[in-house]
C-alpha positions as CSV (number, residue, x, y, z in Angstrom):
1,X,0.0,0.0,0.0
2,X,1.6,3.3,-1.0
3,X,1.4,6.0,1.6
4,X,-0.7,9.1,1.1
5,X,2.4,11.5,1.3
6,X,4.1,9.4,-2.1
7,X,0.7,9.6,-3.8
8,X,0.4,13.4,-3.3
9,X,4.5,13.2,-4.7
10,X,3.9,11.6,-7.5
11,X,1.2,13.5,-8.5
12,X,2.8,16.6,-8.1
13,X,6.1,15.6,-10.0
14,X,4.1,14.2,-12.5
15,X,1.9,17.1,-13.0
16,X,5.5,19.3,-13.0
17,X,7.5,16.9,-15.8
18,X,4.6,17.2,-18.2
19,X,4.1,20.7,-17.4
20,X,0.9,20.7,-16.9
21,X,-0.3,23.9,-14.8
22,X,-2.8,23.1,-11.6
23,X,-3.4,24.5,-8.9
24,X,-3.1,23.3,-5.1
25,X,-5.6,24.0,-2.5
26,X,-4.8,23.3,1.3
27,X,-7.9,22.8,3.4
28,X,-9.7,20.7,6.5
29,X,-9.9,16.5,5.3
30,X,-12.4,15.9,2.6
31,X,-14.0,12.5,2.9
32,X,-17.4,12.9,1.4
33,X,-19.6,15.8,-1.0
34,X,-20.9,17.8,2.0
35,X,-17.7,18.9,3.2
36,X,-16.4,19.0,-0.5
37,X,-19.5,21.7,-1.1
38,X,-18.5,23.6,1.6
39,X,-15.4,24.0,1.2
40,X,-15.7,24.7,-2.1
41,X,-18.5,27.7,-1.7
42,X,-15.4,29.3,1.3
43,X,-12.8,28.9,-1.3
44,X,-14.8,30.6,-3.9
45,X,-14.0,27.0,-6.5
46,X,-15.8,26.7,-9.5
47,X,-14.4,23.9,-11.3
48,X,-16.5,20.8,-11.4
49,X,-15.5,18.0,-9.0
50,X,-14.3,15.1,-10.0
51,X,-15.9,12.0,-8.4
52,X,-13.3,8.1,-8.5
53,X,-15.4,5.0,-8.7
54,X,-13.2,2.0,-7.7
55,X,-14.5,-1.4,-9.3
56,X,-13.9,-4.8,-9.8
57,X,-14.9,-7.2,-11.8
58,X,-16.2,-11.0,-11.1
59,X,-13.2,-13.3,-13.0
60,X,-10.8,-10.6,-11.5
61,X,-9.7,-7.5,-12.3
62,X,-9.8,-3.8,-11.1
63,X,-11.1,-0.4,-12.8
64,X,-11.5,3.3,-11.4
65,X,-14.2,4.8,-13.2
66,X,-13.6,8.9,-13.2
67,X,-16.2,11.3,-13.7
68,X,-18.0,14.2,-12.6
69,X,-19.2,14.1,-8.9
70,X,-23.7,14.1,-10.2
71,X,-23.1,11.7,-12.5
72,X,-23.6,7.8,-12.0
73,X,-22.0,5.0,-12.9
74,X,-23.7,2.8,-15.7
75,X,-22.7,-0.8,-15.3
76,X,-24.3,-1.6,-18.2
77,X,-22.2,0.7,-20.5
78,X,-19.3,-0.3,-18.6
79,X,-19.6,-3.8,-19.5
80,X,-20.2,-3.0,-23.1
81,X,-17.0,-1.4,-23.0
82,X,-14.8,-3.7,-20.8
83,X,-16.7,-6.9,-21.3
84,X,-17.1,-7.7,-17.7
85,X,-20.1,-7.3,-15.4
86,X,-18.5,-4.8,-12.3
87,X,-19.4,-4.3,-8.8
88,X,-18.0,-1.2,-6.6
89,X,-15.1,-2.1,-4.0
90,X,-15.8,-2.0,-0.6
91,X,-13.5,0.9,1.6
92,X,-11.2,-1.9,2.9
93,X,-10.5,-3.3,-0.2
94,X,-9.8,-0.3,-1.9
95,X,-7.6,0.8,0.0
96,X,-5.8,-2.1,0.2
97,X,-5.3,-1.6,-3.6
98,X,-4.9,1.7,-3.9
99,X,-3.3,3.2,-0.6
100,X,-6.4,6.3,-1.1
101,X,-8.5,6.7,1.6
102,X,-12.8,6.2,1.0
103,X,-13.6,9.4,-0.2
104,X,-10.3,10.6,-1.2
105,X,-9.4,8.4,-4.4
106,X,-6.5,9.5,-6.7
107,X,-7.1,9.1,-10.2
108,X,-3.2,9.6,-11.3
109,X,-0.8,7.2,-9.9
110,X,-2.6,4.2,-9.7
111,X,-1.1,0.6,-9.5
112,X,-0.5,-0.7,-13.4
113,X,-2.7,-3.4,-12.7
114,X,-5.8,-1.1,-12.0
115,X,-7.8,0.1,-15.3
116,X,-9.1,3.5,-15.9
117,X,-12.3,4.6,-17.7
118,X,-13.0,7.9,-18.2
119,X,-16.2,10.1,-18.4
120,X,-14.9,12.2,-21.5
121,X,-17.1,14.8,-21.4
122,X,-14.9,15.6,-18.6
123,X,-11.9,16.6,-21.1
124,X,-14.6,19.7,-21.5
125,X,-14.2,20.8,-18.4
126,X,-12.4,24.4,-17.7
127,X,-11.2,22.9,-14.7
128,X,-11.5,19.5,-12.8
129,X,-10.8,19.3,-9.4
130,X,-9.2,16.2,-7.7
131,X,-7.4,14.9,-4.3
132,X,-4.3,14.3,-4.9
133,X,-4.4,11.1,-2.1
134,X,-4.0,13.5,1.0
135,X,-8.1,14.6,1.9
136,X,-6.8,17.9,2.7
137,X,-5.3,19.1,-0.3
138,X,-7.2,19.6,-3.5
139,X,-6.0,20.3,-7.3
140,X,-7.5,22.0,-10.2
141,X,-6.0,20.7,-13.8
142,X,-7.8,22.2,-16.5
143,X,-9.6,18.9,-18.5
144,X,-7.6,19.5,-21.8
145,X,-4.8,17.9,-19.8
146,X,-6.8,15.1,-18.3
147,X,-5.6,12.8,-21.0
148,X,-2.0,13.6,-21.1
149,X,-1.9,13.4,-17.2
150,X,-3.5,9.8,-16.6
151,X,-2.4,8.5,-20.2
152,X,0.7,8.7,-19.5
153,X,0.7,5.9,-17.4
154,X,1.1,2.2,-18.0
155,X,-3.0,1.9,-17.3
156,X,-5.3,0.3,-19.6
157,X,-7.2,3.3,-20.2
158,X,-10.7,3.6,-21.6
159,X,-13.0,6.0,-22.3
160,X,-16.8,6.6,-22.1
């Protein structure tokens, strides 16, 4: 399990080497959308927020699914895309894979073995905002760079 600190590193050297610009927000812990609301209404945000679906799948197999924090996950279309029926990870096994905390899931950085589907009407977006593994820090990347951030990566990466 990675700690949070070398998740928030990698992100941040990651976002640096590709020179992507972002922004860093430092802030009480985030673990769920009511403190994410209102924190974002103090800090004057208006990006959308980006909302990590961890999955797996029955014969094996993991995914994060990103995408905006209203919209839902559609197993159906997931399946049409993968070919594999998935099921969202509890907390404990998540972090097991993953080394993010329930509420706090890191999109970039993720083990190779872990899959990533992405909602792309978020490459749309002026500004997405994501944790960066620690819950009380918060980035903006702007969602032209979306691609180049997590496709840089040795994930499978689809897109919805």
């Amino acid at each position: 399990m990675q700690s949070l600190q070398k998740i928030y590193a990698f992100n941040t050297q990651r976002l640096k080497s590709l020179a992507i610009p972002y922004r860093e927000w430092d802030h009480e812990s985030i673990l769920d959308f009511e403190t994410d609301q209102k924190v974002a209404a103090r800090l004057g945000w208006t990006g959308v927020h980006t909302k990590s679906i961890f999955m797996k799948f029955k014969d094996h197999g993991y995914a994060l699914y990103l995408t905006d924090k209203d919209s839902r996950m559609d197993s159906k279309k997931i399946k049409m895309l993968i070919g594999k029926r998935p099921s969202i990870c509890n907390g404990e096994e998540m972090t097991e894979q993953l080394g993010c905390l329930p509420g706090a899931v890191c999109p970039a950085g993720l083990p190779e073995h872990v899959a990533i589907i992405i909602d792309s009407s978020l490459y749309a977006c002026e500004e997405l905002l994501y944790t960066p593994g620690i819950p009380e820090i918060t980035f903006g990347v702007a969602g032209k760079h979306l691609k180049q951030l997590l496709g840089s990566e040795s994930n499978s990466i689809y897109e919805l």
